[in-house]
N, C-alpha and C positions, 0 to 999 in steps of 0.2 A: 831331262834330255831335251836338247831343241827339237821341234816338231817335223824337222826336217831329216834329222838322223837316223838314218837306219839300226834298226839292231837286228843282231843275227842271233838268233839262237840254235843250239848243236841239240839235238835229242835222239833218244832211241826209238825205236819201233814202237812202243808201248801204247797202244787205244787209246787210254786216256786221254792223252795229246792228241786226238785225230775228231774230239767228239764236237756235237753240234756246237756246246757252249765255247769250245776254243776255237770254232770258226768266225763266232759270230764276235767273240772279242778281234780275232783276227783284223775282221770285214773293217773295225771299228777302229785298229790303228795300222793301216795300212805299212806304217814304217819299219814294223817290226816282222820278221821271216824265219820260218823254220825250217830247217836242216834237219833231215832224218840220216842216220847211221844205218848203214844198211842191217838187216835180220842179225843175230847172233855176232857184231862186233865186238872183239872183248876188248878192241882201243878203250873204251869207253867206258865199261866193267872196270878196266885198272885205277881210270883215276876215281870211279866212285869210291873203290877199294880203299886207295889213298886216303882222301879224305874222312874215311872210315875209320880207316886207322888211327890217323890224327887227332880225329875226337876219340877213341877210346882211349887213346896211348899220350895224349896230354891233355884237351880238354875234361874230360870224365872224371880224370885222377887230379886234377890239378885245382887250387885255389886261388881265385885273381881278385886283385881288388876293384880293377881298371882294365881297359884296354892298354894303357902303356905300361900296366902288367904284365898283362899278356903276352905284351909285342917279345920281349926279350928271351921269355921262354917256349915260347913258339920257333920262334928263330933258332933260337940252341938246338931244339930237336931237329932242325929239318936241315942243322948243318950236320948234327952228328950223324943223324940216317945216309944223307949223303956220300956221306965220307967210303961205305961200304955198298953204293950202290951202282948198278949196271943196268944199261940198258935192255930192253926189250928187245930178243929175237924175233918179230913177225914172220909166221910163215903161212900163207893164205892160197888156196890150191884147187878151191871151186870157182872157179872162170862163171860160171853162172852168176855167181853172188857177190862179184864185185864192189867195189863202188862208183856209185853213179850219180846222175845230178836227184836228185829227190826231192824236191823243193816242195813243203806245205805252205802256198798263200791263201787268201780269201778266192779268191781266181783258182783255185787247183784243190781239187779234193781225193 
């Protein structure tokens, strides 16, 4: 990455992400920023979920020899999942626990 680039990263609430040692990497590349999700988001639970599933449901069960093994039967599953898939209803209803700016830099603890 050029040293100029910011990168954003999305995380949950989880301590671990909040501890001395990730501040002080923090301190150490200024470019990089973290984005907390607020408490109990399940945006964020689905797509773990996902990719969850994905490694259970092809890589687990699957034998590749290659990455350009891979690519094709990767791709099959996530066009056949597709085919029967719908979006997410969100419905969120604590006006308390919205979302909000949350920003963890070196600067902000």
């Amino acid at each position: 990455m050029p040293a100029r680039q910011q990168i954003h990263i999305i995380l949950d609430n989880l301590s671990a992400h909040k501890t001395a040692l990730v501040r002080e990497v923090l301190e150490q590349n200024p470019q990089v920023r973290f984005h907390f999700t607020p408490t109990y988001s399940s945006w964020l639970n689905q797509v773990e979920l996902w990719f969850a599933k994905i490694e259970r449901e092809v890589l687990a069960r699957g034998v590749f020899t290659s990455v350009a093994d891979l690519d094709p039967k990767f791709r099959r599953y996530i066009n056949a999942y597709s085919v029967n898939s719908r979006p997410i209803q969100w419905k969120y209803s604590d006006s308390l626990r919205r979302i909000c700016t949350n920003e963890f830099t070196a600067t902000s603890h």
